[in-house]
C-alpha positions in Angstrom: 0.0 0.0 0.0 1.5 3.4 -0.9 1.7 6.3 2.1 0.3 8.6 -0.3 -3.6 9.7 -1.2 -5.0 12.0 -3.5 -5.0 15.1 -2.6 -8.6 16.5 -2.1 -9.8 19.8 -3.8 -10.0 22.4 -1.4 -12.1 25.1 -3.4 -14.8 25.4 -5.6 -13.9 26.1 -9.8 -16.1 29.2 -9.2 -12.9 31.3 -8.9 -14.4 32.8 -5.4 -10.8 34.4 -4.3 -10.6 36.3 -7.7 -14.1 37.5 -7.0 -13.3 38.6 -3.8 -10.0 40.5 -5.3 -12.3 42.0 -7.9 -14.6 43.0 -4.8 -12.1 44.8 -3.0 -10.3 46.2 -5.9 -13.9 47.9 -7.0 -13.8 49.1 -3.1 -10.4 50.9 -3.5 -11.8 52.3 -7.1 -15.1 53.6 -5.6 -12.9 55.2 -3.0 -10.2 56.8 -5.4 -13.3 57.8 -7.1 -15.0 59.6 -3.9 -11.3 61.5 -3.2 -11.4 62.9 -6.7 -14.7 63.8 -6.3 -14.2 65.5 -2.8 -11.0 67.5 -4.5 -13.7 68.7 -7.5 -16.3 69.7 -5.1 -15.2 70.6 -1.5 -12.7 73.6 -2.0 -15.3 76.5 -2.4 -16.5 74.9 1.1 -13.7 73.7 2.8 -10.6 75.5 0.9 -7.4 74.6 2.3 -8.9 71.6 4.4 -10.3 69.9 1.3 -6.5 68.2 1.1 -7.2 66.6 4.4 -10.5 63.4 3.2 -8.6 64.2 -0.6 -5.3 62.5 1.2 -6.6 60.4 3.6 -9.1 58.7 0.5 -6.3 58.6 -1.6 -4.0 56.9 1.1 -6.9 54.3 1.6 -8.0 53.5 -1.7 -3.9 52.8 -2.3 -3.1 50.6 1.0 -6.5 48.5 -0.2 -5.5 47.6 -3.1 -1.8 47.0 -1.9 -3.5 44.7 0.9 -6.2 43.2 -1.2 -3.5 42.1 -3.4 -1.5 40.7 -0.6 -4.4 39.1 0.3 -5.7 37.5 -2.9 -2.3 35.4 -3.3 -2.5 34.5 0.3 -5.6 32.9 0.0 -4.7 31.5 -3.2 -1.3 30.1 -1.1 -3.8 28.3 1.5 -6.2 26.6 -1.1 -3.7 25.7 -3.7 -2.0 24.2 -0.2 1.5 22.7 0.8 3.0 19.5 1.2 5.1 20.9 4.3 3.7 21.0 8.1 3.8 24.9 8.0 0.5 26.0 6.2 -0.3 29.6 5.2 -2.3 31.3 7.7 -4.9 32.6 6.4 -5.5 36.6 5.7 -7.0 38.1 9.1 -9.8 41.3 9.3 -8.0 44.1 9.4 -8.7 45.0 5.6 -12.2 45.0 6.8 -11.8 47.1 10.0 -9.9 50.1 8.3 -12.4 50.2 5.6 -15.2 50.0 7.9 -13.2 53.0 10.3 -12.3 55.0 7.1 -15.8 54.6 5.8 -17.5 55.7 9.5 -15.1 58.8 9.5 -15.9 59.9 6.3 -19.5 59.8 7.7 -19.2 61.1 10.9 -17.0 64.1 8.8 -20.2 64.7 6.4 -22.9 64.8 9.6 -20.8 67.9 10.8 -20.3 69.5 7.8 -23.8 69.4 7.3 -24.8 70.5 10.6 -21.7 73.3 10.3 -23.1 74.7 6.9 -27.0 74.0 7.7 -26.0 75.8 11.5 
């Protein structure tokens, strides 16, 4: 009897960690988008401080796509798989938390604008 079995497959042919790169690249677009958009539209209102959510969206959009991409091929690492003992871990939250905190400032930076200029 030989020591060695097939090895099982681990993931689905639907290509579900390319859609989920795909996802988060679209995230980091839509944010690039939004700092653009803010730099267009915020200077007759904010002037100088329209640099501020144009850097800090700018600075986001880049480090998800840096991390998304990090995180696409270490997913792909973990379901392709290893003979060796020392598997890939796989990609924590944290994408997901500074999106989440970047997306909650940007609101929480709109509500007093509003009630600034409505005030």
């Amino acid at each position: 009897m030989s020591g060695s079995s097939p090895r099982p497959a681990i993931f689905d042919p639907g290509l579900q960690p390319e859609r989920t790169a795909l996802a988060w690249r679209r995230t980091g677009l839509v944010l690039a988008a939004g700092a653009v958009a803010a730099l267009r539209l915020l200077p007759p209102i904010l002037g100088a401080w329209t640099v501020a959510p144009v850097v800090l969206g700018i600075g986001t959009a880049v480090a998800i796509f840096y991390v998304a991409h990090r995180r696409h091929l270490a997913v792909q690492a973990r379901l392709v798989g290893s003979d060796d003992d020392d598997p890939v871990p796989l990609p924590s939250g944290r994408l997901l938390a500074v999106v989440a905190a970047t997306t909650c400032c940007y609101g929480i930076a709109a509500a007093v604008a509003l009630w600034v200029l409505s005030g």
